[in-house]
TORTOR-566354 format. One record per residue (C-alpha): residue number from 1; residue in three letters; chain; x negated, y negated, z. Coordinates in pm, 1 decimal, always signed. Each point is the difference from the previous one (the first is absolute). Layout:
REC NUM ALA A X Y Z
...
This chain:
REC 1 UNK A -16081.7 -13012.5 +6533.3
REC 2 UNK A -330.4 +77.3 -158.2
REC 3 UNK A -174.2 -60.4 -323.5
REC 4 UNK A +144.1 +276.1 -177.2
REC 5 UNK A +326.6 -0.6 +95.4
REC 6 UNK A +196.3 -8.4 -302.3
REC 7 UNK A +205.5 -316.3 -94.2
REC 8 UNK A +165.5 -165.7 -263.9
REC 9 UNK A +35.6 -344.7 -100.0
REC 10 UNK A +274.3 -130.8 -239.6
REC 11 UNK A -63.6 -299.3 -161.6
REC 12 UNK A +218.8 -211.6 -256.0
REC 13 UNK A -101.2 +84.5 -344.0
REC 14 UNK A -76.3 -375.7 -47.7
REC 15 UNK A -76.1 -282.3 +210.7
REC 16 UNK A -80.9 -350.4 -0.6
REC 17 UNK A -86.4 -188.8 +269.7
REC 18 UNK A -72.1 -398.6 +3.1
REC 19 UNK A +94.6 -324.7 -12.0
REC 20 UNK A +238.8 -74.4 -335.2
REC 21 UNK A +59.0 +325.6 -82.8
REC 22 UNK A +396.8 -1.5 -8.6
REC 23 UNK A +63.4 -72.3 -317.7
REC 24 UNK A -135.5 +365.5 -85.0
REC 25 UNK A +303.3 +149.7 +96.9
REC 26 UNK A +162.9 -166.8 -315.8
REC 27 UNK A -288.8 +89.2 -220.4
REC 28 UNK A +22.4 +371.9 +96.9
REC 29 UNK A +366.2 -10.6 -50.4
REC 30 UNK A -24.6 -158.3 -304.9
REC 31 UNK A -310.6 +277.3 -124.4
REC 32 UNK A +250.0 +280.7 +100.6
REC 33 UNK A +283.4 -126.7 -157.5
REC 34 UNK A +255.5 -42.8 +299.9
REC 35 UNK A +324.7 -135.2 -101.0
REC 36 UNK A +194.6 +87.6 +314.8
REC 37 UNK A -195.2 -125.7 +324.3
REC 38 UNK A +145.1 +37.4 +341.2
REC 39 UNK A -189.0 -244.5 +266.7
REC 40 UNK A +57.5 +101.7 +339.9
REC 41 UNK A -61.3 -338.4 +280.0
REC 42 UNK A +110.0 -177.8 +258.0
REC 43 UNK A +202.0 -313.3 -1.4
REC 44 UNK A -294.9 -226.3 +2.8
REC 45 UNK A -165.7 +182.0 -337.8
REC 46 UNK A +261.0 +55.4 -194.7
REC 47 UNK A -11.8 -348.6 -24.9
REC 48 UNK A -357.1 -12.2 -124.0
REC 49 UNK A +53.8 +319.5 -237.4
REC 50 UNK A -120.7 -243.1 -301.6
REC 51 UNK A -353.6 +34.2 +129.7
REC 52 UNK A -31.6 +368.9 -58.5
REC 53 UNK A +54.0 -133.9 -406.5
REC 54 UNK A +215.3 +308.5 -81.6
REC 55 UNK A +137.3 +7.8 -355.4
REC 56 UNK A +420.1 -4.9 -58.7
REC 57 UNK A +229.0 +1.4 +257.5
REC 58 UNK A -104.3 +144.5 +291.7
REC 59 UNK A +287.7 +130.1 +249.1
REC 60 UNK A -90.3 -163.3 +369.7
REC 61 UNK A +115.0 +232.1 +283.6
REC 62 UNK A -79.7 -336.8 +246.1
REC 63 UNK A +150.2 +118.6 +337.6
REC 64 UNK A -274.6 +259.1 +144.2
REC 65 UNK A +23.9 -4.6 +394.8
REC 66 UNK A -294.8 -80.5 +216.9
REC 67 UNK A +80.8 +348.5 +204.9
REC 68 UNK A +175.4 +221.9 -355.2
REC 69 UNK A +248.1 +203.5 +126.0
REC 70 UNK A +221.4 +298.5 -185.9
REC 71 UNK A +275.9 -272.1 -121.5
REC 72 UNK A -302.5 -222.1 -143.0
REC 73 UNK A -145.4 +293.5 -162.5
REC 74 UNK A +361.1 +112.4 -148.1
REC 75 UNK A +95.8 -366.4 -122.5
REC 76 UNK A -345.1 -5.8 -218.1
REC 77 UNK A +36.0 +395.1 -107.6
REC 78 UNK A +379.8 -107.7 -138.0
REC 79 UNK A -153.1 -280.7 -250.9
REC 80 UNK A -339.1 +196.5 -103.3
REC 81 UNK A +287.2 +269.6 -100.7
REC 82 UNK A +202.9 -248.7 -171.9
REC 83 UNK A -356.5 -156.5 -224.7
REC 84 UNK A -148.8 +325.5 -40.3
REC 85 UNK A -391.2 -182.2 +20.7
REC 86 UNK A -273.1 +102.7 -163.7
REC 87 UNK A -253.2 -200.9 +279.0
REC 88 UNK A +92.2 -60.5 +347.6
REC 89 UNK A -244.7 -257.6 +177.3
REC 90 UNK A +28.2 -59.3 +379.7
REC 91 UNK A -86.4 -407.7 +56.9
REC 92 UNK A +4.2 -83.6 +332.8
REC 93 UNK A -148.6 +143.7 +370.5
REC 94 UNK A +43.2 +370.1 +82.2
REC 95 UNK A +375.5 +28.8 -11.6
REC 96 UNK A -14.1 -90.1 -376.9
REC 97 UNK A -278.8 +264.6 -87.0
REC 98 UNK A +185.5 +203.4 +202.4
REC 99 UNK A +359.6 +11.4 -177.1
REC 100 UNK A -205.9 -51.4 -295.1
REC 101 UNK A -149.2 +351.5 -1.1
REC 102 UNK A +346.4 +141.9 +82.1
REC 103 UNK A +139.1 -177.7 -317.0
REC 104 UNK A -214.7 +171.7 -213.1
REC 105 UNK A +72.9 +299.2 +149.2
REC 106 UNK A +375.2 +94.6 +119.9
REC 107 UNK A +207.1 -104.2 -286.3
REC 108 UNK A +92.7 +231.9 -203.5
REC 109 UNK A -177.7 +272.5 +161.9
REC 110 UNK A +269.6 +141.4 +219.3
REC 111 UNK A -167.4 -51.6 +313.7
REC 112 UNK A +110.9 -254.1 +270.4
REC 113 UNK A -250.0 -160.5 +285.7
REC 114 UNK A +100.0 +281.2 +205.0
REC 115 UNK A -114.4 +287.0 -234.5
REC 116 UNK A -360.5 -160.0 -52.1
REC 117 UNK A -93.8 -54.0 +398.3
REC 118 UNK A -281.5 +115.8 +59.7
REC 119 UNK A -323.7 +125.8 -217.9
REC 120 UNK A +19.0 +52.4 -392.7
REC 121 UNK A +340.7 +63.3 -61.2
REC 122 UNK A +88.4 -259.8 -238.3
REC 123 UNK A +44.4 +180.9 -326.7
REC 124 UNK A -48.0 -209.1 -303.7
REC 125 UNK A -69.1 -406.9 -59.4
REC 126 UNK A +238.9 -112.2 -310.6
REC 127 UNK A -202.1 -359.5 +18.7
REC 128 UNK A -366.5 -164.5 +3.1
REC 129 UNK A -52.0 -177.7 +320.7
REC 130 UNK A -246.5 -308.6 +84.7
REC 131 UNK A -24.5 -113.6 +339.3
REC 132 UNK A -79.8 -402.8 +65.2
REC 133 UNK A -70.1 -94.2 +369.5
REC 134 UNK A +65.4 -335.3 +83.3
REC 135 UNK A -89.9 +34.0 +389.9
REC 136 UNK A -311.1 +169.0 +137.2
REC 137 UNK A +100.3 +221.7 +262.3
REC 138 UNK A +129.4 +385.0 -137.3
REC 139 UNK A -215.3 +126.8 -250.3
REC 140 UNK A +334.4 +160.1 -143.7
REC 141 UNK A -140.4 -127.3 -363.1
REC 142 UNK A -256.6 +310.8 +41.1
REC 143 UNK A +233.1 +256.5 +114.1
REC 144 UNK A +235.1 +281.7 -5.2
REC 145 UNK A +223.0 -51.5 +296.1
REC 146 UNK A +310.8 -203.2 -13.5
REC 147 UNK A +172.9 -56.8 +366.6
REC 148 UNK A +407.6 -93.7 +14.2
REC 149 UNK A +169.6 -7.2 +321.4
REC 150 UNK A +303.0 +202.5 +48.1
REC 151 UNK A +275.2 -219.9 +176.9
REC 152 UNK A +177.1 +261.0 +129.8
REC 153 UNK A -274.7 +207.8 +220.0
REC 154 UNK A -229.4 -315.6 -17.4
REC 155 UNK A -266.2 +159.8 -97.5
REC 156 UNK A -245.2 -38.1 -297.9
REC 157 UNK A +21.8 +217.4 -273.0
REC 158 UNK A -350.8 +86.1 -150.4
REC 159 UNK A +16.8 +106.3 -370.0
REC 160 UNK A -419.5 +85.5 -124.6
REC 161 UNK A -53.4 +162.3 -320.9
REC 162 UNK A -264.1 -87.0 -256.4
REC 163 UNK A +264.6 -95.0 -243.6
REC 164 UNK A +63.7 -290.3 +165.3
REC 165 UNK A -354.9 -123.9 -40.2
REC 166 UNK A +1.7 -329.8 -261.1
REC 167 UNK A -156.3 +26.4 -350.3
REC 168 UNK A -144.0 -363.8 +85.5
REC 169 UNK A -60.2 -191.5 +305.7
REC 170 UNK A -49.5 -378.4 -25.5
REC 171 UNK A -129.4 -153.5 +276.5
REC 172 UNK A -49.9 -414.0 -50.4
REC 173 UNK A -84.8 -111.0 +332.8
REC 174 UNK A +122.0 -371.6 -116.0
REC 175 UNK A +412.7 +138.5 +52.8
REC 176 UNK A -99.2 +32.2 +390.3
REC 177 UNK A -23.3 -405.4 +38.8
REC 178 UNK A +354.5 -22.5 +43.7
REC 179 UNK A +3.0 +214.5 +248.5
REC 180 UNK A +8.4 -184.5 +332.1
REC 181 UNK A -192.0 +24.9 +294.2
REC 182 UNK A +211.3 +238.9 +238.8
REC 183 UNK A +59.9 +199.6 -302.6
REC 184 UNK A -387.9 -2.6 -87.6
REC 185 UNK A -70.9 +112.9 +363.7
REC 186 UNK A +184.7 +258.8 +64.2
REC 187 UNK A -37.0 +188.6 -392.0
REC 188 UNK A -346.3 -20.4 +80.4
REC 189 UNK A +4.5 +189.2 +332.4
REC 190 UNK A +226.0 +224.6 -169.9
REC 191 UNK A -295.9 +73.6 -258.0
REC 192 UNK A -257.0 -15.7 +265.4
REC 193 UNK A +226.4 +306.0 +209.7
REC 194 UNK A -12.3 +206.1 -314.3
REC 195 UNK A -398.1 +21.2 +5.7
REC 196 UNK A -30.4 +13.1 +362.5
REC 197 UNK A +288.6 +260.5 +61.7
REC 198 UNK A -152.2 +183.2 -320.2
REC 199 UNK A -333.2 -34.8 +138.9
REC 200 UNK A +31.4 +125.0 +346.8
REC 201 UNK A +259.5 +329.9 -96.7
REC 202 UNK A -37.3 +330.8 -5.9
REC 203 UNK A -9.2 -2.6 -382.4
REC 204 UNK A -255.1 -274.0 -20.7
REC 205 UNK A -221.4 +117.2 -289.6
REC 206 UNK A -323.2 -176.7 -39.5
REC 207 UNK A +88.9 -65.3 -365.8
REC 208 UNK A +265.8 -257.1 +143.6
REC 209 UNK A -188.9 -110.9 +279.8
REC 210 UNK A -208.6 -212.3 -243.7
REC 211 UNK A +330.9 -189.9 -113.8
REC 212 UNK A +155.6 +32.1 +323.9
REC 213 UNK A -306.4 -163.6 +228.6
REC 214 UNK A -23.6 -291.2 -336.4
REC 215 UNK A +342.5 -61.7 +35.6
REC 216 UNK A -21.6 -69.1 +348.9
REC 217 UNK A -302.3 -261.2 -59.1
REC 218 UNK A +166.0 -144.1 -280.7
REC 219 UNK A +282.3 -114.3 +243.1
REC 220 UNK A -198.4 -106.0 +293.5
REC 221 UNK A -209.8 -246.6 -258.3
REC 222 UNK A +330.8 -124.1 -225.0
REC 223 UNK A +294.5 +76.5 +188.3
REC 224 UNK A -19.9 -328.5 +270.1
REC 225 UNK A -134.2 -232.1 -313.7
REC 226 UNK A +298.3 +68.3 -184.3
REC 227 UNK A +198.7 -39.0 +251.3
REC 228 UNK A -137.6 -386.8 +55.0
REC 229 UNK A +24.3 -19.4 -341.1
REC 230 UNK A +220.1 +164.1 -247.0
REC 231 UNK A -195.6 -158.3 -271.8
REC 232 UNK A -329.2 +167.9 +126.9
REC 233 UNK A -60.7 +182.5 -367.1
REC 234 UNK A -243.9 +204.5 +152.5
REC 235 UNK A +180.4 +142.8 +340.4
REC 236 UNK A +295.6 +49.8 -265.7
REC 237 UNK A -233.9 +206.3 -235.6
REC 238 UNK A -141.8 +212.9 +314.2
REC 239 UNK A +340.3 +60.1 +211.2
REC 240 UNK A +129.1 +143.5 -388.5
REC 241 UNK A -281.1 +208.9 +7.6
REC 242 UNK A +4.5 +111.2 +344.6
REC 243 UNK A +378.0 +75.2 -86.7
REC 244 UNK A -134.4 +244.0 -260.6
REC 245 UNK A -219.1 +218.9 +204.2
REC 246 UNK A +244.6 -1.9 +276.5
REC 247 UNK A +240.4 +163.9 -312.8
REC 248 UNK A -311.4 +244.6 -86.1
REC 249 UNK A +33.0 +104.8 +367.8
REC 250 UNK A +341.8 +87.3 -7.5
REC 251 UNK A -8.1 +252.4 -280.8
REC 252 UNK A -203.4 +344.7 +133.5
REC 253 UNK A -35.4 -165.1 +392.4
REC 254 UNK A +328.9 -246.0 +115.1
REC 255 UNK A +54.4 -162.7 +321.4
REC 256 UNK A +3.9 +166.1 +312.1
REC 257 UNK A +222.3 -124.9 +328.1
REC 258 UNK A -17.0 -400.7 -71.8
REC 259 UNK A +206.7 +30.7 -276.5
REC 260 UNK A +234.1 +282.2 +157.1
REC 261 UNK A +62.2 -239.0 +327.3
REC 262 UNK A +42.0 -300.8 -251.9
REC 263 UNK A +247.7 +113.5 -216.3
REC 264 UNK A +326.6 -44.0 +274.5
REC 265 UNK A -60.4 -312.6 +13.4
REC 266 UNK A +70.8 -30.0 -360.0
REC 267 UNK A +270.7 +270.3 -39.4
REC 268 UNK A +174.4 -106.3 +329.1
REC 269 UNK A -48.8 -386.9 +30.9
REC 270 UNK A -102.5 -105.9 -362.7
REC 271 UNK A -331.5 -114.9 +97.9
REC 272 UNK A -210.6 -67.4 -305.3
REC 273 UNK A -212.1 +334.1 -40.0
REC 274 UNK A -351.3 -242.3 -19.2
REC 275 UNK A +91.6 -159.3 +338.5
REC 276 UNK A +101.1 +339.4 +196.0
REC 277 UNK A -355.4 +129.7 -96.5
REC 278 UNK A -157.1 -287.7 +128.1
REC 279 UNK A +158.2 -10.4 +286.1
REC 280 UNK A -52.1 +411.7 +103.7
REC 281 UNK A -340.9 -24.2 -147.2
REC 282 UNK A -204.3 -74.6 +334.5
REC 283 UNK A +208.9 +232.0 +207.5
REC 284 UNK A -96.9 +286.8 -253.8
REC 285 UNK A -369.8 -106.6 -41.8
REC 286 UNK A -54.3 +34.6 +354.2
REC 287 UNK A +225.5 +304.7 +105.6
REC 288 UNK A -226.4 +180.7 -259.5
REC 289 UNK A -370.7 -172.3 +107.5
REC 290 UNK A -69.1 +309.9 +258.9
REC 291 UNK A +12.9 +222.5 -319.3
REC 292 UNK A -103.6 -173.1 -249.1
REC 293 UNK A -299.7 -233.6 +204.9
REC 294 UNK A -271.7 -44.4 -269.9
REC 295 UNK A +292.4 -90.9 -305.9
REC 296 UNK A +215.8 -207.0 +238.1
REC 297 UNK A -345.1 -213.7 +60.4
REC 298 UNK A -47.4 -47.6 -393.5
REC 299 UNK A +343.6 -100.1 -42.7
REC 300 UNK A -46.5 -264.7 +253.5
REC 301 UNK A -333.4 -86.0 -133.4
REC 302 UNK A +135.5 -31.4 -366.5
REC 303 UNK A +270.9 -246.7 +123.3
REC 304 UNK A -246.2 -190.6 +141.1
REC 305 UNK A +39.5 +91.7 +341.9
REC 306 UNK A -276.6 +132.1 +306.9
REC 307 UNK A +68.0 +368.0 +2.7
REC 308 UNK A -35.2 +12.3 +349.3
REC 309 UNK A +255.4 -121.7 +227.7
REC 310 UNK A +384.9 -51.6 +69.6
REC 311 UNK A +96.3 +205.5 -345.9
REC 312 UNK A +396.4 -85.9 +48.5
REC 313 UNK A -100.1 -382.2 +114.3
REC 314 UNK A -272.9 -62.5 -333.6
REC 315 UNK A +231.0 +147.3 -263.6
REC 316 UNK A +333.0 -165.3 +184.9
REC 317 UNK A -181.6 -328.4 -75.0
REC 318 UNK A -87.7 +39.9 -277.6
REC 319 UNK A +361.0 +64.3 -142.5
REC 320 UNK A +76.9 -306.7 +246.9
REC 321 UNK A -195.5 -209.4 -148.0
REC 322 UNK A +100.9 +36.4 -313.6
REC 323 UNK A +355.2 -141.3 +104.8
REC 324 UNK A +196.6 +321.5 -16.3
REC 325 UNK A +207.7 +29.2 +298.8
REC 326 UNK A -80.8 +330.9 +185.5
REC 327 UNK A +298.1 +45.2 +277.4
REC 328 UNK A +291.8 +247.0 -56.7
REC 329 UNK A +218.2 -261.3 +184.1
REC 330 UNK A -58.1 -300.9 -195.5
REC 331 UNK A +83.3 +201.1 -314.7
REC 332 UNK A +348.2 +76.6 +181.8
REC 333 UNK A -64.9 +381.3 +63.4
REC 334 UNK A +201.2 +98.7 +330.4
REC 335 UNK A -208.3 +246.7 +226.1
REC 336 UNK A +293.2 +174.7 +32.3
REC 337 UNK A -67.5 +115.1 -335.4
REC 338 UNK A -350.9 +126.5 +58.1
REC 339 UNK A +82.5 +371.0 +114.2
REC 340 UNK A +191.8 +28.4 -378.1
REC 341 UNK A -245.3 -157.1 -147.1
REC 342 UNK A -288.0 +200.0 +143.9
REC 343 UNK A +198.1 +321.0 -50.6
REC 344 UNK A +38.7 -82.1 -379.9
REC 345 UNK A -388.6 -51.2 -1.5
REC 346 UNK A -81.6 +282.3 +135.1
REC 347 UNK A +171.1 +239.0 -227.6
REC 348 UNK A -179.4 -159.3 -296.4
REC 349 UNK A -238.5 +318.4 -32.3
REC 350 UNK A -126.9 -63.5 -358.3
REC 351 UNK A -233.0 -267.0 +167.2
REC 352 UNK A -14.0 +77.7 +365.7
REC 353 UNK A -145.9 +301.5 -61.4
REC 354 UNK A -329.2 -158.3 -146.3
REC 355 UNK A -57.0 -240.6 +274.9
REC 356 UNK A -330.4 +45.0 +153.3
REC 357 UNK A +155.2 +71.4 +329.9
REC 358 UNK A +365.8 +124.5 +119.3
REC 359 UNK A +232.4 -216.6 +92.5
REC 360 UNK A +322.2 +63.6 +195.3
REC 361 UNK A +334.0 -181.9 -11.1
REC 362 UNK A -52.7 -129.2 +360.5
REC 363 UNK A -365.5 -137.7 -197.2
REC 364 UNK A +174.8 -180.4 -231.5
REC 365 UNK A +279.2 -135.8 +270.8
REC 366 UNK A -257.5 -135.3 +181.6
REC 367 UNK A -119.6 -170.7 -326.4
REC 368 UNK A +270.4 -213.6 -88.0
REC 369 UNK A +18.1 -58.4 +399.2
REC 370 UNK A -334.0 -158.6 -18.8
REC 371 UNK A +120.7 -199.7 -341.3
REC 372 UNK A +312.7 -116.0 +187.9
């Protein structure tokens, strides 16, 4: 893309980012005068809820799904149209934002998931929303999409519509130290794939080049510190940031095929969505290198690697190293599945179609062959 090709960038109309800062969730539901909150987590924060300070009696949906699917979505639809809220916050990693922004959205409105796939065809929002991250890896605080996997096609369904986008984002980097190591790694692979598949498609823009290319660094520097160390305030602070920019990247660019030949590991074998980046990651980076030479090298480069050499061997290792197990087999995936699974990839258009170079099904076989 060139300079002048337009773009737009959607932002949350307020955001806060730093170390302390959840508590301000409470204060701007208190300023606005929310009496009926909905909070939208996973088991392990809806047990921490009282940090977010909210006034009353907050209702807890406290059983969000690592991989959301359809049922999920429907079980936390049925109580937001049973409390009617006025504010909707998603506390938790991506899943929460995720059925978060459909919770402020689809109740009430006559629409089901099904109606809104797809670009801006959500109709109204009935509720405020604030998103609060409390792992560094999707961004989804930033954004419009919301992803939910349909169990019976097994497919992700991909809702984007600016009226999902939340009216604040809190980002506190200190929620991440919980979050333990394997966790850590693979989140923040996930929001290094977002810049890098952002930054080498065929949408790349040069406006989100600056945050994609950052967001690389920023992982490369924190992302193995905080991974010795949870307690690393620091690595925390820059993995939340390079979380955010990954977000920016998804809004006017989105992945390209590392995301596409992730997801059936997810949708088929339940493979945290952080983990099944990492582990496609190096195949993508390097099937794309003959296209993309001079922005594969600064990728490399920003992760602290030569940009010269064995492409699928440097950024292999580095997910390696970072403990995050990078075989198809040890994860339990048959290879008998791998002709389904690379069919399924394959007809994911909405991102294929920007990756810097085609890929066939056979392509993508071959892939999760060399991942075995």
């Amino acid at each position: 893309m060139s300079l002048a090709t337009p773009i737009e960038i959607l932002r949350p109309e307020r955001l806060l980012f730093g170390s302390g800062l959840v508590g301000e969730v409470g204060a701007y539901a208190r300023a606005q005068g929310f009496t009926r909150i909905l909070v939208v987590a996973d088991m392990f924060n809806a047990g921490r809820v009282a940090l977010l300070d909210l006034p009353g009696a907050p209702v807890v949906f406290g059983t969000v799904k690592p991989e959301p699917d359809v049922p999920n979505l429907e079980a936390l639809l049925a109580l937001a149209e049973a409390t009617k809220p006025e504010l909707v916050i998603g506390f938790g990693g991506g899943s929460a934002m995720d059925l978060a922004k459909l919770a402020a959205v689809l109740p009430g409105s006559g629409q089901t998931i099904h109606d809104v796939v797809g670009p801006e065809k959500v109709l109204r929002r009935a509720a405020k929303l604030v998103q609060v991250p409390t792992t560094a890896g999707t961004g989804s605080e930033a954004g419009t999409r919301s992803l939910v996997t349909d169990p019976t096609t097994q497919n992700k369904l991909a809702v984007q519509s600016r009226l999902m986008l939340a009216d604040l984002a809190v980002i506190d980097p200190d929620l991440t130290m919980t979050v333990p190591p394997a966790v850590t790694a693979a989140t923040g692979v996930d929001a290094m794939a977002h810049c890098a598949e952002a930054f080498t498609s065929k949408k790349s823009h040069p406006l989100i080049d600056l945050y994609a290319l950052e967001g690389i660094r920023l992982v490369g520097r924190f992302l193995p510190r905080a991974v010795r160390d949870g307690a690393d305030s620091e690595a925390r602070a820059g993995l939340a940031l390079a979380s955010l920019y990954g977000g920016y990247c998804l809004g006017p660019v989105n992945t390209t095929a590392g995301h596409a030949v992730a997801y059936p590991l997810g949708t088929r074998h339940h493979i945290a969505h952080g983990h099944a980046c990492a582990l496609i990651f190096p195949h993508v980076l390097a099937f794309n290198a003959p296209v993309a030479a001079e922005k594969t090298g600064l990728i490399l480069n920003a992760l602290g690697l030569p940009a010269s050499g064995d492409i699928l061997a440097l950024s292999h290792r580095f997910c390696a190293d970072l403990g995050i197990e990078m075989r198809l087999g040890a994860l339990g995936i048959p290879q008998s599945d791998f002709a389904r699974m690379a069919a399924e990839a394959h007809a994911i258009r909405r991102l294929l179609d920007n990756n810097p170079r085609d890929i066939s099904q056979e392509q993508i076989l071959a892939m999760y062959q060399a991942a075995a």
